[in-house]
N, C-alpha and C positions, 0 to 999 in steps of 0.2 A: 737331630734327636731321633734316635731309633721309636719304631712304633711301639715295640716291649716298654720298653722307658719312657713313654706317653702313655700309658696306658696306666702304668704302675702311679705316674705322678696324678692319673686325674681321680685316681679310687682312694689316693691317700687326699686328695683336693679334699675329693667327698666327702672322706670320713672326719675331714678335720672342720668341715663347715658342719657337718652333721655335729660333733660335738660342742662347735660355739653356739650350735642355734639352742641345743641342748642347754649348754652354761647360762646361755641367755634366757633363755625360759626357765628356769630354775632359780633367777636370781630377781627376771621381772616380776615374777610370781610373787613374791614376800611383799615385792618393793609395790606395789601394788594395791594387795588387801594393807599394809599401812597407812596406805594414802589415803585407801578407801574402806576405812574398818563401819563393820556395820553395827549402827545406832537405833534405837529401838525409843522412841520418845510418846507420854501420852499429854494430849493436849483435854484442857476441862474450858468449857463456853458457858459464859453466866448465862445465852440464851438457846430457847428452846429450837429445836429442830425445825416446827411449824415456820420459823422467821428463818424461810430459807437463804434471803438474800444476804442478811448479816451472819445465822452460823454459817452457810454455803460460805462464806467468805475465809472460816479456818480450812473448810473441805478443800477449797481452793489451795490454799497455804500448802497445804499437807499435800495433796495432790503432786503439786509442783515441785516439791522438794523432791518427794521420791521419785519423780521423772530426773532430775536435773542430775541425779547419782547414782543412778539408774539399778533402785529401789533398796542401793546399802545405806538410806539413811531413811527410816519408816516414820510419820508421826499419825497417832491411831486418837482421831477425834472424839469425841465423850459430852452430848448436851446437860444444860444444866439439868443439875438434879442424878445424871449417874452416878457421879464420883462426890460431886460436892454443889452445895446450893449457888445459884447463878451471884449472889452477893458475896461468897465467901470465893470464889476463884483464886485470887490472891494468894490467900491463908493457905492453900494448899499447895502452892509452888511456893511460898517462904518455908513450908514445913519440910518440902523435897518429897512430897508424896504424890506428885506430878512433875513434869521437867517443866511446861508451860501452861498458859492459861489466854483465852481470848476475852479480852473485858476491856469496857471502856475504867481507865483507872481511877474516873471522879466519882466512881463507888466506893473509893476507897477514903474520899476526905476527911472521914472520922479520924484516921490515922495519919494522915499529914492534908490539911488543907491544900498547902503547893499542887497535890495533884487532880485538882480540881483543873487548873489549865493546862494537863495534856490531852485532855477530852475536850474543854471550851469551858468559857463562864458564861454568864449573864451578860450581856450586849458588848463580847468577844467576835470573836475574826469565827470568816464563814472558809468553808472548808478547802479553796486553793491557801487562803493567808493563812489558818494553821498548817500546813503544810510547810508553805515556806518558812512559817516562824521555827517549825519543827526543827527542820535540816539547814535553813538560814539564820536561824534568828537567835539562835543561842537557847531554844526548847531542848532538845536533847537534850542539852547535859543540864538544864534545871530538870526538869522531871527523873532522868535516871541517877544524879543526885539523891532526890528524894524515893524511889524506890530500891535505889542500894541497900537504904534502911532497912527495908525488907525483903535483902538477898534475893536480889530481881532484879533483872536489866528490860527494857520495854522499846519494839517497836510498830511503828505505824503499821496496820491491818484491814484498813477500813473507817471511811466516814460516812455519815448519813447525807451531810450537807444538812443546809437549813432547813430545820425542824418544823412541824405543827406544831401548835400550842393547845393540842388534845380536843379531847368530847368532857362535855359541859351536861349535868342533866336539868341546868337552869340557864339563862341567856342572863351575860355578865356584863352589864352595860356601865357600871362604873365601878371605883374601887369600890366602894359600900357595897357592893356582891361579893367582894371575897371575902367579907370577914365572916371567921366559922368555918370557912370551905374546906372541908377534908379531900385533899389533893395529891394523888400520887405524881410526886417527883421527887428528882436526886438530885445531887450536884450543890451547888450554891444557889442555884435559881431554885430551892426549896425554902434556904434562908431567906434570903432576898424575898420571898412573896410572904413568908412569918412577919416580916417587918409590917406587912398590909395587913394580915390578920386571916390568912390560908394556914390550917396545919396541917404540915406537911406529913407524906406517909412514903416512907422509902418499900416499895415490894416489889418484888422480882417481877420480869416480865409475863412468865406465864402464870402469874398469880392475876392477873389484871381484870379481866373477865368478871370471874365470878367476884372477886370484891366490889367490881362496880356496879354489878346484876344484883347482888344482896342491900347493896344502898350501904355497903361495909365503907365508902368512899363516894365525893360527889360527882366529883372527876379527877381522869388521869391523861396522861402526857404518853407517848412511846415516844415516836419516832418520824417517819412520812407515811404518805397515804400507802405508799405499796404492803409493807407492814404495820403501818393499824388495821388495816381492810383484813388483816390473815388474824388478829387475834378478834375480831369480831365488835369492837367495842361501839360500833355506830349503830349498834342494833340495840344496845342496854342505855346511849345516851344519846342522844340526836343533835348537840349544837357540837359545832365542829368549828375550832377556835385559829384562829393562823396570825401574825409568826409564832414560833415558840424561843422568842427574845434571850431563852436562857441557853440556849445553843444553837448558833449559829452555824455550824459547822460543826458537829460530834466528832471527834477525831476514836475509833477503837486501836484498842493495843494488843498484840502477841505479848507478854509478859515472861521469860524465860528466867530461869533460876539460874542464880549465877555459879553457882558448883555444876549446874548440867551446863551452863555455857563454855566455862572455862576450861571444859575438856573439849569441846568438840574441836577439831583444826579447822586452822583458821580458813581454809576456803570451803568447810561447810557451815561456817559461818556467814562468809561472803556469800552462799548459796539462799541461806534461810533467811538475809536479810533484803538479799533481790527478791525471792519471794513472797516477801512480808507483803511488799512495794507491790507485787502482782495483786494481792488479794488488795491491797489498798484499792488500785484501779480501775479494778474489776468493780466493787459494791458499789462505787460511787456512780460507778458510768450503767452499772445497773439500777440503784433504784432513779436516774435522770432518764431510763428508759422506761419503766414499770408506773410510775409513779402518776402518769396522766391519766392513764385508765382507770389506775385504782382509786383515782381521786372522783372519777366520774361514775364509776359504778358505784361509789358511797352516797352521791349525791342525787344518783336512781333510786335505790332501797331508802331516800329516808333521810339522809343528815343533811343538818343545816348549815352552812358555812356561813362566819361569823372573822369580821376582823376584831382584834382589841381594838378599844379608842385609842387615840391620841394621848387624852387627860393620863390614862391608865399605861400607856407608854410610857409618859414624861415620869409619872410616880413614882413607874418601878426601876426606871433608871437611879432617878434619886434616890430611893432605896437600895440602889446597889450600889452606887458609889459608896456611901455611907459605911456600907458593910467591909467595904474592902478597905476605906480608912481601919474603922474599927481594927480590922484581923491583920493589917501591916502593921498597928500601931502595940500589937500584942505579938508579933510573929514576923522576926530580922527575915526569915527566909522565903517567909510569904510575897514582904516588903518590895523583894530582890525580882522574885519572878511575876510580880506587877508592874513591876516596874519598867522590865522588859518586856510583858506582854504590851502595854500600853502604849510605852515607846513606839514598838512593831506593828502597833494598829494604826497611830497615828501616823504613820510615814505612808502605811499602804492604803488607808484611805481617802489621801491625796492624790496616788494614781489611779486607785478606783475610779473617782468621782470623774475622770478624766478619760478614761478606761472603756472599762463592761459597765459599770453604771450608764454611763451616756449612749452607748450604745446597746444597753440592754432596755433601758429606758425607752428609746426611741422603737424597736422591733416591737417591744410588747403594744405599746401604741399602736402601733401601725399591723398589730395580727391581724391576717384577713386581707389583707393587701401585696402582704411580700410573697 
């Protein structure tokens, strides 16, 4: 091959590489932003900014998504009360006036009991066995069942783990102390303590404070020490109550509307639901971090810790079973997801006992030695 005719073939090489990279880029280009069209989502938190570990938990959320798509997929988070009250969260992703919402969903029981167990019930599964019951155990599809209802699909976000059982502004030594007692709580463990003679007051979290500084309520329930300590309440009541038997495991939910879900493709979907599962692991492994100090700097300032009795244990179990005959015996659907929850408690705390109980059992004894 002459050197003219090398020369000639490598400028036409060039230009024809030059034109595929050209075609190529021209056609990666489309294929591309379709893959990766940008989404603009606002999320609404029934709680306030102050309880950084539970809202910091959608910050989390949101954060992560827009890392993972590297920022063509935006969610711009909103504490209770900017967009809508920390109780109504819901109602405003069924209306599509938000894409989601971060709320535990047994604020919603009014509107379907069922979903009282994808948060927890009353002497329900602590927060690894809701988990499994979640993704194992046949939860999913009973709870998003029941919030199909109201064009929403929901996933796991955040749990508290096993609850206190709140500040007290009297020492509750048997059931005969709670009758009368104006008590903030939700859920079925609202009901369930109606049965004893507690009337129950459902108010948002950052209403909590001043109702129970006004004597508007006698006591109230949040969450753990990390966030009670941050809404202040061991300075307006000083007995400081544990367990909080009506959640054992608080499971929260991302709540997503199902017209903003069923557009998104499905691997920002798969995106926002590995996600969900981040902010899940995150809150939990945070307040098991936060939660010693703030339990001891309570107990500096002023509060009294205080177990329930036994007597007062056995009661209000009784009173919950009761309850849940009662509302399975009025409600096929309720029936169905008791009956699975219970099934699922029963199995796992079999290995419990056998498990982290025995050897959770044994380490707590022996603090101070290991």
């Amino acid at each position: 091959m002459s050197q003219k005719t090398s020369g000639v073939s490598r400028r036409k090489l060039l230009a024809a590489s030059g034109a595929a990279a050209a075609a190529t880029t021209a056609v990666a280009a489309p294929a591309i932003a379709q893959s990766m069209p940008e989404v603009k989502w606002r999320m609404t938190s029934s709680f306030p900014k102050q309880l950084d570990v539970i809202y910091g938990a959608a910050l989390v959320l949101a954060k992560a998504v827009g890392e993972a798509t590297d920022g063509r997929f935006q969610i711009q988070s909103f504490a209770a009360g900017e967009i809508a009250p920390g109780l109504q969260a819901l109602d405003v992703v069924q209306s599509g006036s938000v894409e989601c919402a971060q709320t535990p969903v047994y604020f919603y029981t009014g509107k379907d009991p069922v979903l009282a167990f994808g948060t927890g019930t009353p002497f329900g599964l602590n927060a690894r066995q809701q988990h499994a019951w979640w993704h194992h155990g046949g939860g999913a599809e009973i709870i998003n069942a029941s919030l199909a209802k109201f064009n929403a699909i929901g996933f796991p976000a955040g749990n508290s783990g096993t609850q206190m059982g709140g500040f007290f502004r009297k020492e509750i030594n048997s059931v005969d102390d709670l009758k009368g007692l104006k008590f903030r709580i939700g859920g079925l463990g609202g009901q369930v303590l109606a049965k004893l003679g507690v009337v129950p007051q459902n108010i948002a979290p950052g209403d909590l404070y001043p109702a129970l500084e006004r004597g508007t309520i006698d006591a109230a329930e949040f969450t753990v020490p990390a966030d009670d300590e941050k809404l202040g309440l061991h300075r307006v009541a000083k007995y400081y109550y544990y367990p909080g038997w009506w959640e054992g495991g608080a499971m929260m939910h991302v709540v997503v509307g199902l017209d903003a879900w069923n557009k998104l493709p499905k691997h920002y979907q798969a995106i926002f639901q590995a996600c969900a599962e981040l902010a899940n692991n995150n809150m939990i492994s945070r307040f098991d971090a936060l939660n010693p100090a703030a339990l001891r700097r309570m107990i500096g300032q002023g509060a009294e810790l205080r177990a329930f009795s036994m007597p007062l244990m056995e009661t209000s179990l009784k009173a919950a079973n009761e309850l849940y005959a009662e509302m399975a015996e009025k409600n096929e659907n309720f029936k169905k997801a008791l009956d699975s929850y219970n099934s699922f408690r029963g199995e796992s705390l079999l290995w419990w006992q056998i498990g982290d109980f025995s050897f959770d059992n044994f380490m707590v004894r022996t603090k101070g030695r290991a």
